[in-house]
C-alpha positions as CSV (number, residue, x, y, z in Angstrom):
1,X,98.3,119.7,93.8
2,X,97.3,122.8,92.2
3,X,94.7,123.4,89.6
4,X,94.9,125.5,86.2
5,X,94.3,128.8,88.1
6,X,97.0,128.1,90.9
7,X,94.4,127.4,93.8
8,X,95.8,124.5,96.0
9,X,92.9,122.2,96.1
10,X,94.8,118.9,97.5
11,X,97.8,118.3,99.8
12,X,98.9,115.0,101.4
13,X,102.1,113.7,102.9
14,X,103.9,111.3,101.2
15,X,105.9,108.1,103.2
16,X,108.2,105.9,101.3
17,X,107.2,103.6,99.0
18,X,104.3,103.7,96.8
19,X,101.9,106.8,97.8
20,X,98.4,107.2,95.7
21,X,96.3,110.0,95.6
22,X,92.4,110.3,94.9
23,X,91.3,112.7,92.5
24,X,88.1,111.2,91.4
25,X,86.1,113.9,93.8
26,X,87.9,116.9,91.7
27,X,86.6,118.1,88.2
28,X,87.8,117.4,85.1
29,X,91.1,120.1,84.3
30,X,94.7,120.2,84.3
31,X,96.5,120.1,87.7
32,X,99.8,120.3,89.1
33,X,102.0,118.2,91.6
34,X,104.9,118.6,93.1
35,X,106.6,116.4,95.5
36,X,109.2,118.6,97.9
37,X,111.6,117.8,100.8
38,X,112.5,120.3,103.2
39,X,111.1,123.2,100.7
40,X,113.0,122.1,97.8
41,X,111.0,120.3,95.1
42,X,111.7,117.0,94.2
43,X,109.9,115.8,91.5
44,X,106.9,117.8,89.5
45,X,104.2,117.0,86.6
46,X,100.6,117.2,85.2
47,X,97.7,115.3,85.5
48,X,94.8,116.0,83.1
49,X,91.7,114.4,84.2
50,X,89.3,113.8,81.3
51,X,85.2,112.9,81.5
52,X,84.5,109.1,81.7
Protein backbone atom coordinates (compact mmCIF):
# COMPACT_ATOMS: atom_id res chain seq x y z
CA UNK A 1 0.00 0.00 0.00
CA UNK A 2 1.27 3.30 -1.06
CA UNK A 3 0.45 6.68 0.23
CA UNK A 4 -0.55 10.00 -1.73
CA UNK A 5 3.23 10.75 -2.46
CA UNK A 6 4.11 7.12 -3.72
CA UNK A 7 6.14 6.07 -0.53
CA UNK A 8 5.33 2.30 0.24
CA UNK A 9 4.50 2.50 3.84
CA UNK A 10 2.74 -1.23 4.20
CA UNK A 11 3.24 -4.57 2.54
CA UNK A 12 1.90 -7.98 3.61
CA UNK A 13 1.35 -11.30 1.95
CA UNK A 14 -1.91 -12.25 1.20
CA UNK A 15 -3.19 -16.36 1.57
CA UNK A 16 -6.48 -17.37 0.28
CA UNK A 17 -9.39 -16.48 1.78
CA UNK A 18 -10.25 -13.42 3.62
CA UNK A 19 -6.95 -11.28 4.36
CA UNK A 20 -7.29 -7.91 6.59
CA UNK A 21 -5.06 -5.30 6.96
CA UNK A 22 -4.46 -2.68 9.81
CA UNK A 23 -4.26 0.74 9.05
CA UNK A 24 -5.30 2.29 12.20
CA UNK A 25 -1.40 3.09 13.12
CA UNK A 26 -1.15 5.25 9.61
CA UNK A 27 -2.46 8.87 9.32
CA UNK A 28 -5.34 10.10 7.90
CA UNK A 29 -4.72 10.38 3.62
CA UNK A 30 -5.45 8.64 0.63
CA UNK A 31 -3.54 5.30 -0.08
CA UNK A 32 -3.15 2.85 -2.66
CA UNK A 33 -3.38 -1.10 -2.88
CA UNK A 34 -2.62 -3.36 -5.08
CA UNK A 35 -2.90 -7.01 -4.91
CA UNK A 36 -0.29 -8.85 -7.64
CA UNK A 37 0.64 -12.48 -8.53
CA UNK A 38 3.86 -13.20 -10.00
CA UNK A 39 4.38 -9.29 -10.85
CA UNK A 40 1.24 -8.74 -12.56
CA UNK A 41 -1.43 -6.91 -10.63
CA UNK A 42 -4.49 -8.35 -9.83
CA UNK A 43 -6.77 -6.28 -8.33
CA UNK A 44 -6.13 -2.32 -7.23
CA UNK A 45 -8.13 0.57 -5.20
CA UNK A 46 -8.13 3.45 -2.66
CA UNK A 47 -8.59 3.68 0.74
CA UNK A 48 -9.21 7.14 2.30
CA UNK A 49 -8.93 7.11 5.92
CA UNK A 50 -10.76 10.04 7.61
CA UNK A 51 -10.31 11.44 11.48
CA UNK A 52 -12.69 9.67 13.97
Amino acid sequence: MYNQTGTLVREQRLSYGITEMTVGDLPEGMYIWHVESHLEILRSGKIIKLKK
